[in-house]
N, CA, C, O and CB atoms as a CASP TS submission, in Angstrom:
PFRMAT TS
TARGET T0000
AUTHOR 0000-0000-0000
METHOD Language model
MODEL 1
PARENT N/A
ATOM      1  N   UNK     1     199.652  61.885 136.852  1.00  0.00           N
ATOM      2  CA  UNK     1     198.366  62.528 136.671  1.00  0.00           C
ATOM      3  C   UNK     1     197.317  61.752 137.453  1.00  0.00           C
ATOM      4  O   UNK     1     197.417  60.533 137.587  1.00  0.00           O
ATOM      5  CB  UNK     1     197.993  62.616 135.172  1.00  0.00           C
ATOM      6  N   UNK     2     196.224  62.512 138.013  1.00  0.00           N
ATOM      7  CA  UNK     2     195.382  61.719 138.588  1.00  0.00           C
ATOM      8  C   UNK     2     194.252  61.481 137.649  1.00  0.00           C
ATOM      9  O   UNK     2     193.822  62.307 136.843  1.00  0.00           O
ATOM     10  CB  UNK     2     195.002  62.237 139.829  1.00  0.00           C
ATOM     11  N   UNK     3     193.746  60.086 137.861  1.00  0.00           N
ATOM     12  CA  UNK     3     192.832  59.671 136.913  1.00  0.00           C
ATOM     13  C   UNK     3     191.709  58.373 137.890  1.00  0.00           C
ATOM     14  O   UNK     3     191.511  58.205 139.093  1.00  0.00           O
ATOM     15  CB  UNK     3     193.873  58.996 135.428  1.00  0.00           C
ATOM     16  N   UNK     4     191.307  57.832 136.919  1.00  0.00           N
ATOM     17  CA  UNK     4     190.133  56.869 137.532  1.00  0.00           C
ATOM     18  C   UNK     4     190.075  55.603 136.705  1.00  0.00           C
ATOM     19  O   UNK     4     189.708  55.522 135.532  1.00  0.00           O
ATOM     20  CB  UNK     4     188.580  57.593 137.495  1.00  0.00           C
ATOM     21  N   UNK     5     190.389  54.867 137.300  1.00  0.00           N
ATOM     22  CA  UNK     5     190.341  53.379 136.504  1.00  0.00           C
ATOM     23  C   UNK     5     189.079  52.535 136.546  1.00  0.00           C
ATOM     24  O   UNK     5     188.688  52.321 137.693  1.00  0.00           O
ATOM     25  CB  UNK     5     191.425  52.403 137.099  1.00  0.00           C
ATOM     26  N   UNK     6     188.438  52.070 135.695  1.00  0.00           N
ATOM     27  CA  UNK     6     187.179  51.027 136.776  1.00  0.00           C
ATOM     28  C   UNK     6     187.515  49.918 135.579  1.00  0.00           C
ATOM     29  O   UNK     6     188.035  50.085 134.476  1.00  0.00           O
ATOM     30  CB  UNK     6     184.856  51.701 137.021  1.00  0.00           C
ATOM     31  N   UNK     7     187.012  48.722 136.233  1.00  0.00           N
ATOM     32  CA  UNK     7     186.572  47.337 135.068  1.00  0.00           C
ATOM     33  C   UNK     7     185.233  46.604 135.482  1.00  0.00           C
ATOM     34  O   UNK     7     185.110  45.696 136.304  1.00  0.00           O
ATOM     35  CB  UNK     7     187.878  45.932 135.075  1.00  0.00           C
ATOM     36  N   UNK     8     184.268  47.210 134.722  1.00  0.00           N
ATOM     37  CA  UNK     8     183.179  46.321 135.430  1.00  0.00           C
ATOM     38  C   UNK     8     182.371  45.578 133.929  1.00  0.00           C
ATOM     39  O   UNK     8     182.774  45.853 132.798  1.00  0.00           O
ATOM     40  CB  UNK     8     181.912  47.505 136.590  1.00  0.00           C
ATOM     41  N   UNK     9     181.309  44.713 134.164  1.00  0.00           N
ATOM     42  CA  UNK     9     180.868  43.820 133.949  1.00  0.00           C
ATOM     43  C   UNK     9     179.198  44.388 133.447  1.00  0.00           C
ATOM     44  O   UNK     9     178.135  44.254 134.052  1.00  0.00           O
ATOM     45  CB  UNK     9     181.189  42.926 135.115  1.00  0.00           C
ATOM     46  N   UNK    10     179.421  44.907 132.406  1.00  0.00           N
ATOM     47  CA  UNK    10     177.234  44.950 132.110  1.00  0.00           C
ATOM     48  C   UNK    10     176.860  43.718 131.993  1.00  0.00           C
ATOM     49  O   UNK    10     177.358  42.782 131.368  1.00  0.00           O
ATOM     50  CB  UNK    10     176.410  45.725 130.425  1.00  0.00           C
ATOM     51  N   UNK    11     175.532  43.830 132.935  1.00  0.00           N
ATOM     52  CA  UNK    11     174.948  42.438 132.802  1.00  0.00           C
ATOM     53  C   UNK    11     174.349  42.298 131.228  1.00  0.00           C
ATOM     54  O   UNK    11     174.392  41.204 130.665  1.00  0.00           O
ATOM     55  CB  UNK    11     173.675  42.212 134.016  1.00  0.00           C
ATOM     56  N   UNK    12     173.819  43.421 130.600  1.00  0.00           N
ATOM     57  CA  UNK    12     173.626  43.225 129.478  1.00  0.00           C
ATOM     58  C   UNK    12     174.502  42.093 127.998  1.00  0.00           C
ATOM     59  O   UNK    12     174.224  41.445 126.990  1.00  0.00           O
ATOM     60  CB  UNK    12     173.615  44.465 129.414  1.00  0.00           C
ATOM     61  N   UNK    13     175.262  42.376 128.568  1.00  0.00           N
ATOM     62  CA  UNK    13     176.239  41.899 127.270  1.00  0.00           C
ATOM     63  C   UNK    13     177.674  40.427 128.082  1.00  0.00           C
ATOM     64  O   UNK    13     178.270  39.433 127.668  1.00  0.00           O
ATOM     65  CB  UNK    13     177.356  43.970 126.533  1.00  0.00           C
ATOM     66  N   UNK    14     177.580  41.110 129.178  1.00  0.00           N
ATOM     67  CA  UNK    14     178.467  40.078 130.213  1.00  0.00           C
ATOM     68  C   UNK    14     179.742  40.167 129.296  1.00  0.00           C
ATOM     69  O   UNK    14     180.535  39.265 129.028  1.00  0.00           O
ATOM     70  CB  UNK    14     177.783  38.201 130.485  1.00  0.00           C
ATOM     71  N   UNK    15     179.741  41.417 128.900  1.00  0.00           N
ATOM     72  CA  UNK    15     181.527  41.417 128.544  1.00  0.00           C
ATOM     73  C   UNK    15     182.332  42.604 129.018  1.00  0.00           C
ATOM     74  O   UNK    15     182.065  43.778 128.763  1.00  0.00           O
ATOM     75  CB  UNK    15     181.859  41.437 126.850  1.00  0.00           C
ATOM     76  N   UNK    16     183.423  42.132 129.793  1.00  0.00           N
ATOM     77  CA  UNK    16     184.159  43.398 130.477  1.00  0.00           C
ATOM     78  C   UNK    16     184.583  44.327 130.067  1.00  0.00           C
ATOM     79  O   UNK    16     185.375  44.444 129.131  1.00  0.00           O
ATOM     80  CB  UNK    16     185.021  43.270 131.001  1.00  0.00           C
ATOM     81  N   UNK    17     184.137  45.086 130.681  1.00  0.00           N
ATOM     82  CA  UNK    17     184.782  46.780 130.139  1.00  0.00           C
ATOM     83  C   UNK    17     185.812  47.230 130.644  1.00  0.00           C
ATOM     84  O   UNK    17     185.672  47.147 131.865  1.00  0.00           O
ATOM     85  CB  UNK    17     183.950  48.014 130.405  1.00  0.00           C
ATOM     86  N   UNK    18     186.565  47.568 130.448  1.00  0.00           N
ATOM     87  CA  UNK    18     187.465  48.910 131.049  1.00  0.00           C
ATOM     88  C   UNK    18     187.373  50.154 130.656  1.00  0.00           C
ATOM     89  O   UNK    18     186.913  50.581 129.598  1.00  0.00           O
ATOM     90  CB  UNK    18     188.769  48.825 130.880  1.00  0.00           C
ATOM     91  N   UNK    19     187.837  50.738 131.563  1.00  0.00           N
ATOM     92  CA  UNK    19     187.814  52.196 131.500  1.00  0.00           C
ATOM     93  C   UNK    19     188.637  53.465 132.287  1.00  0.00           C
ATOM     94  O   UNK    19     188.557  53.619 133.506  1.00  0.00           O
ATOM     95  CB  UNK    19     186.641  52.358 131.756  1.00  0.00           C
ATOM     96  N   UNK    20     189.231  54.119 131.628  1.00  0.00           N
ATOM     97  CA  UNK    20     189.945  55.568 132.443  1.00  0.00           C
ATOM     98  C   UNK    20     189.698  56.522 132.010  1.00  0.00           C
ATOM     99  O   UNK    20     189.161  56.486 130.903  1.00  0.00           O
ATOM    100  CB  UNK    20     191.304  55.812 132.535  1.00  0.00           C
ATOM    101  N   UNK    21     189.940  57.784 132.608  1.00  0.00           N
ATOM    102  CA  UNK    21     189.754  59.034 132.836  1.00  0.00           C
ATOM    103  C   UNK    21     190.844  59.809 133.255  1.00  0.00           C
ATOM    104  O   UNK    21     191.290  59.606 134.384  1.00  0.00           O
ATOM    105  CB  UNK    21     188.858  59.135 133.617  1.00  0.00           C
ATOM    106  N   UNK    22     191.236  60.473 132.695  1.00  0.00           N
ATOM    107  CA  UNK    22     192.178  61.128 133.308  1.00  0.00           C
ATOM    108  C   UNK    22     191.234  62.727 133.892  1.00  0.00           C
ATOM    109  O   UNK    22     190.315  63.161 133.198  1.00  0.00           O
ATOM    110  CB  UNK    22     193.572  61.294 132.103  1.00  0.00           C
ATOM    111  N   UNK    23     191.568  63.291 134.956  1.00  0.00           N
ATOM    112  CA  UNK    23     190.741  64.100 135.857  1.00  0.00           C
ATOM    113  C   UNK    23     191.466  64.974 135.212  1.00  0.00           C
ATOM    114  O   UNK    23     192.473  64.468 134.716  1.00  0.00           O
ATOM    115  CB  UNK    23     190.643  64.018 137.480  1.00  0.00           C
ATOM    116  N   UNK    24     191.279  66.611 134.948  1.00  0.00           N
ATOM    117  CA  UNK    24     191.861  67.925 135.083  1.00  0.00           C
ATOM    118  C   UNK    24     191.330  68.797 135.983  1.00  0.00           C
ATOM    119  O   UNK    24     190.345  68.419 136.617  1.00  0.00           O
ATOM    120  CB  UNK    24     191.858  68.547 133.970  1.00  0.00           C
ATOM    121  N   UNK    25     191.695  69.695 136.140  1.00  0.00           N
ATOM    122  CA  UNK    25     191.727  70.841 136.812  1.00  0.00           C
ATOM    123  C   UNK    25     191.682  72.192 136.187  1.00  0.00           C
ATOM    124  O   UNK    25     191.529  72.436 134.990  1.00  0.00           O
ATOM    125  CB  UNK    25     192.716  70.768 137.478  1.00  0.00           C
ATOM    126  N   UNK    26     191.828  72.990 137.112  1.00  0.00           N
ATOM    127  CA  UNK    26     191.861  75.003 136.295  1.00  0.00           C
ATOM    128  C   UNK    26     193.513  74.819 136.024  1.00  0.00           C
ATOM    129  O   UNK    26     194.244  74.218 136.811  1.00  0.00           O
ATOM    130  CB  UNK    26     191.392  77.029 137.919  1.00  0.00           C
ATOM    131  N   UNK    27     193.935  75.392 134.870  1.00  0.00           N
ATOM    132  CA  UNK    27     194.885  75.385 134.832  1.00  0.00           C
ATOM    133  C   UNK    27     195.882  76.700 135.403  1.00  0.00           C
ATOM    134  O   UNK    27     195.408  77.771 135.783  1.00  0.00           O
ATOM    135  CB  UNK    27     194.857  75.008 133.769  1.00  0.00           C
ATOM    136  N   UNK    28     197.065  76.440 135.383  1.00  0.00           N
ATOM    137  CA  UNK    28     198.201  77.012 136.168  1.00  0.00           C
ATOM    138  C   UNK    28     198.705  78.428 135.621  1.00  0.00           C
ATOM    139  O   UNK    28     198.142  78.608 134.541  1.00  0.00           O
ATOM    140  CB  UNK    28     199.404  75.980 136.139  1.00  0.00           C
ATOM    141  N   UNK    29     199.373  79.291 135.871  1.00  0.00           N
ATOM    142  CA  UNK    29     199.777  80.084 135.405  1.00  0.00           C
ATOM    143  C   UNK    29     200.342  79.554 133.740  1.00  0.00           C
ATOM    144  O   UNK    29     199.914  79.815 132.615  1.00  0.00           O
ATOM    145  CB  UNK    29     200.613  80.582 136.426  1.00  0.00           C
ATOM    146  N   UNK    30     201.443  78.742 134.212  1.00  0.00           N
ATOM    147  CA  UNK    30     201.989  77.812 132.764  1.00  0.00           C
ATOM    148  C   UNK    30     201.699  77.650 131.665  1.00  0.00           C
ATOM    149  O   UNK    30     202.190  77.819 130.549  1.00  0.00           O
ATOM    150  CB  UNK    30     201.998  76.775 132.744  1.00  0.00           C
ATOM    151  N   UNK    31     200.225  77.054 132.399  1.00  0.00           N
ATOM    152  CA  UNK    31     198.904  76.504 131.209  1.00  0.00           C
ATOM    153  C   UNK    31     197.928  77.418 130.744  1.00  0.00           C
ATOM    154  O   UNK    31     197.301  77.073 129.742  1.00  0.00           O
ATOM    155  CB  UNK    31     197.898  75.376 131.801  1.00  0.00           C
ATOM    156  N   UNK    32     197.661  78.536 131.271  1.00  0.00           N
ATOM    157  CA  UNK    32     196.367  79.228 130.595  1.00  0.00           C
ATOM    158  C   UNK    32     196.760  80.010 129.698  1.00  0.00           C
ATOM    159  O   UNK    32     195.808  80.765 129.503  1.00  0.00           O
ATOM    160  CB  UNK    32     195.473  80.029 131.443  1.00  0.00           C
ATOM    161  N   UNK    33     197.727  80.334 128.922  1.00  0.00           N
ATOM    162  CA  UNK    33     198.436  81.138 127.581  1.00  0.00           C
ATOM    163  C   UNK    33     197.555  79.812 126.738  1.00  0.00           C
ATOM    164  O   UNK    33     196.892  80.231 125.790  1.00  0.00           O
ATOM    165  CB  UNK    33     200.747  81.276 127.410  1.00  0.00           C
ATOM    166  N   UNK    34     197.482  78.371 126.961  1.00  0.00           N
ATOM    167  CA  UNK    34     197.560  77.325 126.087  1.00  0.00           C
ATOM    168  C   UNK    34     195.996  77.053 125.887  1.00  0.00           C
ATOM    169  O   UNK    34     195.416  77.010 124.801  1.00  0.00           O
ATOM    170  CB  UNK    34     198.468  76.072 126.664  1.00  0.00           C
ATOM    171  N   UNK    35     195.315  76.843 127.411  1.00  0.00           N
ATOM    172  CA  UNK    35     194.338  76.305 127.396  1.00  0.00           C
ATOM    173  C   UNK    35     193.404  76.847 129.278  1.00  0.00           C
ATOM    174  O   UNK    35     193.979  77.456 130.181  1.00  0.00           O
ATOM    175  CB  UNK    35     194.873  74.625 126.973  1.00  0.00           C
ATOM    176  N   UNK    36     192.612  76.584 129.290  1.00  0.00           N
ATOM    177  CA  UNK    36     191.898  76.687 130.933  1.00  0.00           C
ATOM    178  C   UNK    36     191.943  75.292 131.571  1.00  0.00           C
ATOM    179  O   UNK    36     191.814  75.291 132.795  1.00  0.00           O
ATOM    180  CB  UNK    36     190.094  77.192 130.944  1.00  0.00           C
ATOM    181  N   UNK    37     192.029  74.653 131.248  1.00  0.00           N
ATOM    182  CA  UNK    37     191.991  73.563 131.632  1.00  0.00           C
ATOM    183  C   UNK    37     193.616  72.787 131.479  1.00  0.00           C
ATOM    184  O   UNK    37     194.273  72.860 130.441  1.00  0.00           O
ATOM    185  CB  UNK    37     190.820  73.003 130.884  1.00  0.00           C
ATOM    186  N   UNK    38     194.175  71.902 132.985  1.00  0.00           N
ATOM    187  CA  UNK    38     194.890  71.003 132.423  1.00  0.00           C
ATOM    188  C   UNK    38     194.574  69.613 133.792  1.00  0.00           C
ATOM    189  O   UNK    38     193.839  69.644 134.779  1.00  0.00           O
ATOM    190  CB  UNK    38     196.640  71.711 132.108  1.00  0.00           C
ATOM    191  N   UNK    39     195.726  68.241 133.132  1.00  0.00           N
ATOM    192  CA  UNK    39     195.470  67.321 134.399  1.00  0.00           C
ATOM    193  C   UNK    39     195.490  67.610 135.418  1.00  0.00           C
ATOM    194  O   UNK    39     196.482  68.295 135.664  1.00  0.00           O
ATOM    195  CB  UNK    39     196.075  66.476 134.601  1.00  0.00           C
ATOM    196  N   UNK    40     194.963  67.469 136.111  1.00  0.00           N
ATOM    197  CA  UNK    40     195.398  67.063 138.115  1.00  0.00           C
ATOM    198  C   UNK    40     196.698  66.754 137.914  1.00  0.00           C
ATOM    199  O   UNK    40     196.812  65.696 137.296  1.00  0.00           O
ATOM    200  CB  UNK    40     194.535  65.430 139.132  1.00  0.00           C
ATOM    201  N   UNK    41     198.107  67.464 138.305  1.00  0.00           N
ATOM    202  CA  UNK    41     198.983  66.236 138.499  1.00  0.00           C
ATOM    203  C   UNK    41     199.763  66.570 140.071  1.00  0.00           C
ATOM    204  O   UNK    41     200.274  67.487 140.715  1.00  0.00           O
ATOM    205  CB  UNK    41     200.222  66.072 137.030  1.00  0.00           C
ATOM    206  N   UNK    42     199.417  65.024 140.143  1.00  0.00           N
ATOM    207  CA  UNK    42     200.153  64.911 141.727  1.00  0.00           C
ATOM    208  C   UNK    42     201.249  64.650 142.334  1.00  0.00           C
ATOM    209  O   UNK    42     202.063  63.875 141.831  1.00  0.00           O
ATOM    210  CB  UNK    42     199.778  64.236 142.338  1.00  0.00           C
ATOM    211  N   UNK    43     201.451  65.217 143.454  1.00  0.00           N
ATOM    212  CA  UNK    43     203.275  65.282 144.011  1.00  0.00           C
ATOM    213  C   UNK    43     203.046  63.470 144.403  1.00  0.00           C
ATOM    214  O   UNK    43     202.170  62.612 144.513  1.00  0.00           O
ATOM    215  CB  UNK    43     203.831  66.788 146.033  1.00  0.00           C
ATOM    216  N   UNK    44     204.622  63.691 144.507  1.00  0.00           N
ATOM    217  CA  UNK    44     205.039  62.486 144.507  1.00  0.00           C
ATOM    218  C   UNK    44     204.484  61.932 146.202  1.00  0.00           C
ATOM    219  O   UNK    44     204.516  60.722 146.428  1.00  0.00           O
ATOM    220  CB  UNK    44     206.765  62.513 144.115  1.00  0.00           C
ATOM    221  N   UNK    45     204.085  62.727 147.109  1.00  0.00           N
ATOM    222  CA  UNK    45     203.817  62.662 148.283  1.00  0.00           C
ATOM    223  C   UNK    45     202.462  62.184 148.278  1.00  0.00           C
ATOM    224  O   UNK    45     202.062  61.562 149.261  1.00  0.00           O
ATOM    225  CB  UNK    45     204.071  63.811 148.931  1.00  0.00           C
ATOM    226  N   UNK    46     201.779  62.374 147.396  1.00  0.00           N
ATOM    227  CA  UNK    46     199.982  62.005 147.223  1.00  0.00           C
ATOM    228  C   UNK    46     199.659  60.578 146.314  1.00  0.00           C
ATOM    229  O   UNK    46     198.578  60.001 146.194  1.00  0.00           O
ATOM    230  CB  UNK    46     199.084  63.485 146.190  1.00  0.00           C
ATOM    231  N   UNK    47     200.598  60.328 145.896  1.00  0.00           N
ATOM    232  CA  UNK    47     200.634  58.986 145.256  1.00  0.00           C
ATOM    233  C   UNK    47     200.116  57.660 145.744  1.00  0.00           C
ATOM    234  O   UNK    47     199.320  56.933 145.149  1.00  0.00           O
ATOM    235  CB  UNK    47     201.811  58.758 145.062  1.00  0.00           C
ATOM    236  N   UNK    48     200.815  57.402 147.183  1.00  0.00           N
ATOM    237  CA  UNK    48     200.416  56.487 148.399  1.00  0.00           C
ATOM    238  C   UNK    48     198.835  56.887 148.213  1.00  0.00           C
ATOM    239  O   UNK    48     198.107  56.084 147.630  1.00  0.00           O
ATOM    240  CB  UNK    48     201.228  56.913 150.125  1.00  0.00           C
ATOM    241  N   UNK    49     198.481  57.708 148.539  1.00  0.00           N
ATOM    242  CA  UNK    49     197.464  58.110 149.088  1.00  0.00           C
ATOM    243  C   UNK    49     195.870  58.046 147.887  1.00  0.00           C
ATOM    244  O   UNK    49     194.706  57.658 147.983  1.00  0.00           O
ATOM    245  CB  UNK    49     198.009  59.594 149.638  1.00  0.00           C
ATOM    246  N   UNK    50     196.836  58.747 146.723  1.00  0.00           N
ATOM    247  CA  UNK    50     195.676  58.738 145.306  1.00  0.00           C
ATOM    248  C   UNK    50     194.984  57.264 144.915  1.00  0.00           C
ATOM    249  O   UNK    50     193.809  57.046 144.618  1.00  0.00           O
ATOM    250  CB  UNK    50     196.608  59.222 143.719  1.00  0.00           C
ATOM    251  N   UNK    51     195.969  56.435 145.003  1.00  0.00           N
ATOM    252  CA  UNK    51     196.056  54.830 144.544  1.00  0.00           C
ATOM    253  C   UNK    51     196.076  53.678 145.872  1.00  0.00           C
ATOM    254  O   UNK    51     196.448  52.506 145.807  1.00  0.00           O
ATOM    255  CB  UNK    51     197.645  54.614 143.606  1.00  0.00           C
ATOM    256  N   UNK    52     195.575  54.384 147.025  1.00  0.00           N
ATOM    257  CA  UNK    52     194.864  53.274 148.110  1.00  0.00           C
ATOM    258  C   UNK    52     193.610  53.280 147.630  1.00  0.00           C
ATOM    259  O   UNK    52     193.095  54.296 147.163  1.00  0.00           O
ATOM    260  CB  UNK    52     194.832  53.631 149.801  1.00  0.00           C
ATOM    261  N   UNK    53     193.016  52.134 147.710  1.00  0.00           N
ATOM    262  CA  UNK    53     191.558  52.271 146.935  1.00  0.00           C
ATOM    263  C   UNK    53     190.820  51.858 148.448  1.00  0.00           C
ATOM    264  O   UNK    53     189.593  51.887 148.355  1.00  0.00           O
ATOM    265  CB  UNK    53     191.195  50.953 145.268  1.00  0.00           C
ATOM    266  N   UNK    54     191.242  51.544 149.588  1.00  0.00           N
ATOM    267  CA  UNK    54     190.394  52.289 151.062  1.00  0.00           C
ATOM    268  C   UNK    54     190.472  53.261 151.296  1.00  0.00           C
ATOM    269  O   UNK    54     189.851  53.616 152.298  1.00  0.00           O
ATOM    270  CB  UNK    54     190.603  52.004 152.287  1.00  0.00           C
ATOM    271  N   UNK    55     191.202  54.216 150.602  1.00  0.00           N
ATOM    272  CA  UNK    55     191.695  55.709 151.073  1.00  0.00           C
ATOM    273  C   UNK    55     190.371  56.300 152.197  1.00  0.00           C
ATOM    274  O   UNK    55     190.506  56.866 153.282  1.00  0.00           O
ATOM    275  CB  UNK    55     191.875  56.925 149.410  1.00  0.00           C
ATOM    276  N   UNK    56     189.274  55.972 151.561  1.00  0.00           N
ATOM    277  CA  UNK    56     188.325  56.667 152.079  1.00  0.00           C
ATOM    278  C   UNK    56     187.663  57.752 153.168  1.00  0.00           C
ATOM    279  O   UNK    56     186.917  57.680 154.145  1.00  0.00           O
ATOM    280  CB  UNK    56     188.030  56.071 152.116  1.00  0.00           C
ATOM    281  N   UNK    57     188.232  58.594 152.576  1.00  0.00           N
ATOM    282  CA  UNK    57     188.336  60.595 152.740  1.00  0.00           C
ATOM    283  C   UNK    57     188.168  60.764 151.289  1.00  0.00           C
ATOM    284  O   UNK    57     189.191  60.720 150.607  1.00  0.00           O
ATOM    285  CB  UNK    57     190.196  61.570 153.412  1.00  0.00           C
ATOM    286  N   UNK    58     187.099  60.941 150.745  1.00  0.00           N
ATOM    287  CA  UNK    58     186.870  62.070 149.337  1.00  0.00           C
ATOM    288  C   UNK    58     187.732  63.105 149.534  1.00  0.00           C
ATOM    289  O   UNK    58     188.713  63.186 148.795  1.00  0.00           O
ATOM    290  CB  UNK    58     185.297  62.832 149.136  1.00  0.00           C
ATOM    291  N   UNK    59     187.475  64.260 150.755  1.00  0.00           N
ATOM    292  CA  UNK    59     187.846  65.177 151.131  1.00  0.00           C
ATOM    293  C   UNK    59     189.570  65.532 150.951  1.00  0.00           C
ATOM    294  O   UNK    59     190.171  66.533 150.562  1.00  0.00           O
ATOM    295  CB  UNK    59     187.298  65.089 152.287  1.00  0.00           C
ATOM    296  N   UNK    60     189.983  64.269 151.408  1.00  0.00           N
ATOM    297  CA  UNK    60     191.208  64.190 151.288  1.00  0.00           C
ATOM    298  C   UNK    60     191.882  64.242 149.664  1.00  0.00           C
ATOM    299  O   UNK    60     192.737  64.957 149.142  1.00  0.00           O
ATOM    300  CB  UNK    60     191.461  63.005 152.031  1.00  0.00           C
ATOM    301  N   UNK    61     190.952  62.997 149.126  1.00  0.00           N
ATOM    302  CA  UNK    61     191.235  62.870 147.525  1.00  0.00           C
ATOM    303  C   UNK    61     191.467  64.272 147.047  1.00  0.00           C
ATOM    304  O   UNK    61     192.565  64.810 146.899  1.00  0.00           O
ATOM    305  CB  UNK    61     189.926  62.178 146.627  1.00  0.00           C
ATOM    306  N   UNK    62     189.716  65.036 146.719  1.00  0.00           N
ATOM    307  CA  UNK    62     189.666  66.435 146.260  1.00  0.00           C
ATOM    308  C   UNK    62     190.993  67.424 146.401  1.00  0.00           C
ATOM    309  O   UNK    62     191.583  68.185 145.634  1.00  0.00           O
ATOM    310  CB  UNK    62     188.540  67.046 147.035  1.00  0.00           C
ATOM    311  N   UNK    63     191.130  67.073 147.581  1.00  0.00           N
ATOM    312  CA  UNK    63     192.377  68.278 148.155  1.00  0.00           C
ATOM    313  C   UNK    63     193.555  68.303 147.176  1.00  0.00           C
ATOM    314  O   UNK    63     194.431  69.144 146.976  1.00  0.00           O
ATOM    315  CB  UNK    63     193.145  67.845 149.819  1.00  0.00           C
ATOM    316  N   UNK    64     193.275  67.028 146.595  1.00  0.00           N
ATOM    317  CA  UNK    64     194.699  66.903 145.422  1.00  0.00           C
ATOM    318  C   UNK    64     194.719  67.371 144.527  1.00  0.00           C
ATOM    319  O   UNK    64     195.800  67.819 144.143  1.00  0.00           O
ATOM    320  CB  UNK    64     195.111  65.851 144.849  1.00  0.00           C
ATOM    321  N   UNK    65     193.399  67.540 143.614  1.00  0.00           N
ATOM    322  CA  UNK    65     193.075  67.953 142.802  1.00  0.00           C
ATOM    323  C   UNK    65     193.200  69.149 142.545  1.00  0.00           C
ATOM    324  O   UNK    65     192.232  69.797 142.147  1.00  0.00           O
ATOM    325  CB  UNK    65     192.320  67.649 142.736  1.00  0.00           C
ATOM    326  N   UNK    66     194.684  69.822 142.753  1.00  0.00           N
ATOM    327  CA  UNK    66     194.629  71.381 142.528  1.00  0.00           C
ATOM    328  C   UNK    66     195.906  71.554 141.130  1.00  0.00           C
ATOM    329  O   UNK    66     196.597  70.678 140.609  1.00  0.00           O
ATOM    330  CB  UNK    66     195.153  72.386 144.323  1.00  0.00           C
ATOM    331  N   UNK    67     195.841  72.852 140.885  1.00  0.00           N
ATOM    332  CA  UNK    67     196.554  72.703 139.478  1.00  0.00           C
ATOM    333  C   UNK    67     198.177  72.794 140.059  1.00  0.00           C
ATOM    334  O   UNK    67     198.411  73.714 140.843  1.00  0.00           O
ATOM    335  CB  UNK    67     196.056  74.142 138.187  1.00  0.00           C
ATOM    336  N   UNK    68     199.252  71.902 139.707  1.00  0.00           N
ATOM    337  CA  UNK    68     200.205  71.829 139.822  1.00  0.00           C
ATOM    338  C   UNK    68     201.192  72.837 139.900  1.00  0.00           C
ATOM    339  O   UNK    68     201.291  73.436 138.829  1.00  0.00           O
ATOM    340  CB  UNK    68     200.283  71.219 139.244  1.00  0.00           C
ATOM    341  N   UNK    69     202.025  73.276 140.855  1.00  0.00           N
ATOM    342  CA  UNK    69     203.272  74.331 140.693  1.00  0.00           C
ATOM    343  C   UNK    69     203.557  74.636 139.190  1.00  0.00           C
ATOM    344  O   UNK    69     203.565  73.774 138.312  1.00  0.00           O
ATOM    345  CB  UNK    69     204.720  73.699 141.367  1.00  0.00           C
ATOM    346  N   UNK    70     203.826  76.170 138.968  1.00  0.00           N
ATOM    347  CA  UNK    70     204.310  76.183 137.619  1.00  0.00           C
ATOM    348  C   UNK    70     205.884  75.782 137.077  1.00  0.00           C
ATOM    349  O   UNK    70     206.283  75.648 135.920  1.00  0.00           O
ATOM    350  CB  UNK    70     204.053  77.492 137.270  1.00  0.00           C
ATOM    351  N   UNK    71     206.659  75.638 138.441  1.00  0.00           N
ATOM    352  CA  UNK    71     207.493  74.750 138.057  1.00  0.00           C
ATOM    353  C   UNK    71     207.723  73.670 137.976  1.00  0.00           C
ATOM    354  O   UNK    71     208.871  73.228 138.036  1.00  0.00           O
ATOM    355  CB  UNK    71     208.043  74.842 138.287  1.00  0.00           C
ATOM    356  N   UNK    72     206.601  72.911 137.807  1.00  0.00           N
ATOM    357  CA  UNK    72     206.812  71.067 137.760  1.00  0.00           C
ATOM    358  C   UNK    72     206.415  71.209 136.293  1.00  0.00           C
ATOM    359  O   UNK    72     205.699  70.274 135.933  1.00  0.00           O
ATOM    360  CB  UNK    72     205.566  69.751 138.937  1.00  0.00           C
ATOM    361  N   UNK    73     206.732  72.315 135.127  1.00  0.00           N
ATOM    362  CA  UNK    73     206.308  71.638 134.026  1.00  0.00           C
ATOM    363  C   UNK    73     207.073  72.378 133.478  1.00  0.00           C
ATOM    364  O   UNK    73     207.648  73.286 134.079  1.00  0.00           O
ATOM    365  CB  UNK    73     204.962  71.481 133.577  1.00  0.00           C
ATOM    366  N   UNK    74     207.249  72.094 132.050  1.00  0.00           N
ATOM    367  CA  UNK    74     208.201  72.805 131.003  1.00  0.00           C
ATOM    368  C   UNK    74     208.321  72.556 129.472  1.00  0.00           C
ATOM    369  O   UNK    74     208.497  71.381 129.151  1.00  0.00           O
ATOM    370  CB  UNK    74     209.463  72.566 131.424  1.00  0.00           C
ATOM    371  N   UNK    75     208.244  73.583 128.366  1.00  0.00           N
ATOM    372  CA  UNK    75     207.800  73.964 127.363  1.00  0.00           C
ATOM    373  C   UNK    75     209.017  72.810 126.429  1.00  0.00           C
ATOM    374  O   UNK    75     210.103  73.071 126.947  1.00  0.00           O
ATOM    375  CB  UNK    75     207.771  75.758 127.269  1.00  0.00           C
ATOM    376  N   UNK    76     209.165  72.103 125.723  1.00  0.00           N
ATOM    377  CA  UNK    76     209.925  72.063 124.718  1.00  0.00           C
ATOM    378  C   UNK    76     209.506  72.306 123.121  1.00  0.00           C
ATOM    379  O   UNK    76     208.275  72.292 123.078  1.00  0.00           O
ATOM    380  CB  UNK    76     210.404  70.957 124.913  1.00  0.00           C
ATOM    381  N   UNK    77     209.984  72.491 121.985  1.00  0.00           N
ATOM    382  CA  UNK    77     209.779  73.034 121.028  1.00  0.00           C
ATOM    383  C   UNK    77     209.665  71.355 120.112  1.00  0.00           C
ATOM    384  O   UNK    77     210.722  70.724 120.121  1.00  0.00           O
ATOM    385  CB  UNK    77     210.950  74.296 120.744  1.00  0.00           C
ATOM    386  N   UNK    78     208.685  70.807 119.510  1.00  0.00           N
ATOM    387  CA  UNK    78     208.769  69.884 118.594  1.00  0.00           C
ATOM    388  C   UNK    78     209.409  69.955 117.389  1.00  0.00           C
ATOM    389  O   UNK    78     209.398  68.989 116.626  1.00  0.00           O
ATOM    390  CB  UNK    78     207.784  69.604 118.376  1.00  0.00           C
TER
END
């Protein structure tokens, strides 16, 4: 899934934060019976690319951000 990591430092308090996000998208054929919304999730080909942190092309990033094939996912029953 694509997401966003940061760790920064308020000067206020000078104690480190972390933080993630996981990004979504419109969801897929798959997903909208469930919900409109699901993650970003990315091919295994965009990985290199999601997690260079020079990547620097937004353009490029965005482009990933589309809702996943409806066959990269699948229903099981709990």
């Amino acid at each position: 899934m694509a997401g966003l990591w940061e760790s920064w430092t308020p000067p206020e308090t000078g104690e480190t934060v972390e933080s993630y996000t996981i990004i979504t998208t419109s969801a897929n054929e798959f997903m909208a019976p469930i919900h409109d919304r699901m993650p970003a999730i990315l091919g295994k080909a965009d990985w290199e690319a999601w997690l260079d942190p020079e990547a620097g092309n937004p353009l490029l990033l965005e482009s990933m951000l589309q809702p996943c094939p409806d066959d990269w996912l699948e229903c099981e029953a709990a």
